[in-house]
VMD Tcl script that draws the C-alpha trace (Angstrom):
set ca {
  {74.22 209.00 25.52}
  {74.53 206.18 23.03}
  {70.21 206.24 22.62}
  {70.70 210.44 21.88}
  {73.29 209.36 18.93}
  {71.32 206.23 17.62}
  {68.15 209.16 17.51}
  {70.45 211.37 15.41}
  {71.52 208.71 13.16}
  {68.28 207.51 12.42}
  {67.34 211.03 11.99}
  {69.72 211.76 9.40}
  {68.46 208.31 7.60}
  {65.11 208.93 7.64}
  {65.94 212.54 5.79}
  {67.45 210.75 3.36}
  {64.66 207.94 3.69}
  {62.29 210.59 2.79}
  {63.23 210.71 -0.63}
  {60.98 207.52 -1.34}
  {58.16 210.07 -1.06}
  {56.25 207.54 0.72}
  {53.63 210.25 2.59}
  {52.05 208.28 5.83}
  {49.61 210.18 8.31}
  {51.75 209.79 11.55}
  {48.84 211.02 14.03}
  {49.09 209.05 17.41}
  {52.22 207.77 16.22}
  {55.40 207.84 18.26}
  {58.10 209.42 16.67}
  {61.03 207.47 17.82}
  {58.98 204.30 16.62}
  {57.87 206.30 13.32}
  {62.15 207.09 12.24}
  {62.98 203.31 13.47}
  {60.23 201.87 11.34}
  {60.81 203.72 8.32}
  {64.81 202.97 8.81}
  {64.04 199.47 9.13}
  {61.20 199.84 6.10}
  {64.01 201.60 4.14}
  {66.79 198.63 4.63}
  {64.41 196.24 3.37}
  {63.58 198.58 0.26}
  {67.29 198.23 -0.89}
  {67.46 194.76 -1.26}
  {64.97 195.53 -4.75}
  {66.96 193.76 -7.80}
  {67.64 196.07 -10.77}
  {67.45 194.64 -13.92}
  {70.72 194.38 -16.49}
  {70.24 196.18 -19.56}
  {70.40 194.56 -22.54}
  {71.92 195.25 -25.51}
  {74.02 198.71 -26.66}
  {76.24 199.34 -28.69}
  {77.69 196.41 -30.07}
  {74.58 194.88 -31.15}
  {72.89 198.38 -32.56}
  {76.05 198.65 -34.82}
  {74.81 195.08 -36.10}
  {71.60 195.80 -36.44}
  {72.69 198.82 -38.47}
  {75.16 197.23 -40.26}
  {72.70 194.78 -41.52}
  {70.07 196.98 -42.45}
  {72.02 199.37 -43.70}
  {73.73 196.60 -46.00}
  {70.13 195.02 -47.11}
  {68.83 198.96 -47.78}
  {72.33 199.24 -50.05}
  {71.82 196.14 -51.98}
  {68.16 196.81 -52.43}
  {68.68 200.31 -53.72}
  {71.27 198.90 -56.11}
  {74.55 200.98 -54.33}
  {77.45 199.32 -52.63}
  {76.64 196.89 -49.92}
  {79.64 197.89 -48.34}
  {78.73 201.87 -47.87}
  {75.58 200.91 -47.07}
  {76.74 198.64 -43.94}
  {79.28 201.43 -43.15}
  {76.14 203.96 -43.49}
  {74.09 201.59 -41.51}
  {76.19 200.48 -38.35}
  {77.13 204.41 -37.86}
  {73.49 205.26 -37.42}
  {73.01 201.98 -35.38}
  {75.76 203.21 -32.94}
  {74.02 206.12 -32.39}
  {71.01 204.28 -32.19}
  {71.99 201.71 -30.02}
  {73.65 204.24 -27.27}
  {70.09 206.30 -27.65}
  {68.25 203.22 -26.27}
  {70.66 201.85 -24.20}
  {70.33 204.95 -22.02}
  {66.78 205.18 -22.81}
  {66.15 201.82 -21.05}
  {68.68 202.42 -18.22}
  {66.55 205.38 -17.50}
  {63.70 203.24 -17.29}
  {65.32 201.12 -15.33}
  {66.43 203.26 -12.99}
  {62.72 204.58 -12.21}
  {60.87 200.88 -11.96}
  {63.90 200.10 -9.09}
  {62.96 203.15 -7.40}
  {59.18 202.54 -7.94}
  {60.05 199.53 -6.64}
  {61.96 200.32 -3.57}
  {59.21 203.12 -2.51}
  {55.97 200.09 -3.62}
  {58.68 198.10 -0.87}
  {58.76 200.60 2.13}
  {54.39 201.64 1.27}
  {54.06 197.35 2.29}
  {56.47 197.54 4.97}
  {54.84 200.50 6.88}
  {51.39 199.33 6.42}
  {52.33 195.77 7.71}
  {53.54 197.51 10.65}
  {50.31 199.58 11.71}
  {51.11 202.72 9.88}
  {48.28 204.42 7.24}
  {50.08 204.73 4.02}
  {48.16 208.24 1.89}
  {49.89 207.81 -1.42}
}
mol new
graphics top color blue
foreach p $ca { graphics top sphere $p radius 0.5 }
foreach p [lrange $ca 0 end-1] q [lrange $ca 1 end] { graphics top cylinder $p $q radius 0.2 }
display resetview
């Protein structure tokens, strides 16, 4: 009984295991040995670092606020408006990249995850097709 509910719960993981879109040819392979592979392959996967953003807000207002204060004094207006002008458009800015580079973030983890469980299942016998 307790082998039929460790099948189903490495069933449902290896659904959601499938997501990694890791495509392997499993002819001659054992299924049970196939779904506790790729469970095992998938574990391993998650311990892939992400990497911090850097920067944001805070320092794309400064950026603005200094170029916007150097564009102001070099077109002769107020420095002031100018770094007002400039760290509004480098708040905007700076939330435009930040989420920019936590989207590109995001997808070199997961490409990093998947590269993870591709190594894993070869190591182990299997023949990887993507």
């Amino acid at each position: 009984m307790k082998k039929a509910f460790l099948l189903v719960g490495l069933l449902v993981l290896h659904t959601s295991a499938s997501a990694s879109n890791v495509i392997i040819d499993k002819s001659g392979v054992d299924e049970k040995d196939y779904i506790f592979d790729m469970h095992e392959c998938t574990e391993l996967s998650q311990q892939a670092q992400k990497k911090q953003t850097e920067g944001g807000l805070v320092s794309g207002a400064a950026k603005g606020a200094a170029l916007g204060a150097a564009a102001g004094a070099i077109s002769g207006g107020s420095g002031t408006d100018g770094a007002k002008t400039g760290a509004a458009i480098g708040v905007v800015g700076g939330a435009l990249g930040r989420n920019r580079s936590k989207r590109q973030n995001e997808a070199s983890h997961e490409a990093e995850k998947q590269t993870v469980v591709k190594n894993c299942m070869i190591n182990r016998g299997y023949t990887v097709l993507n």
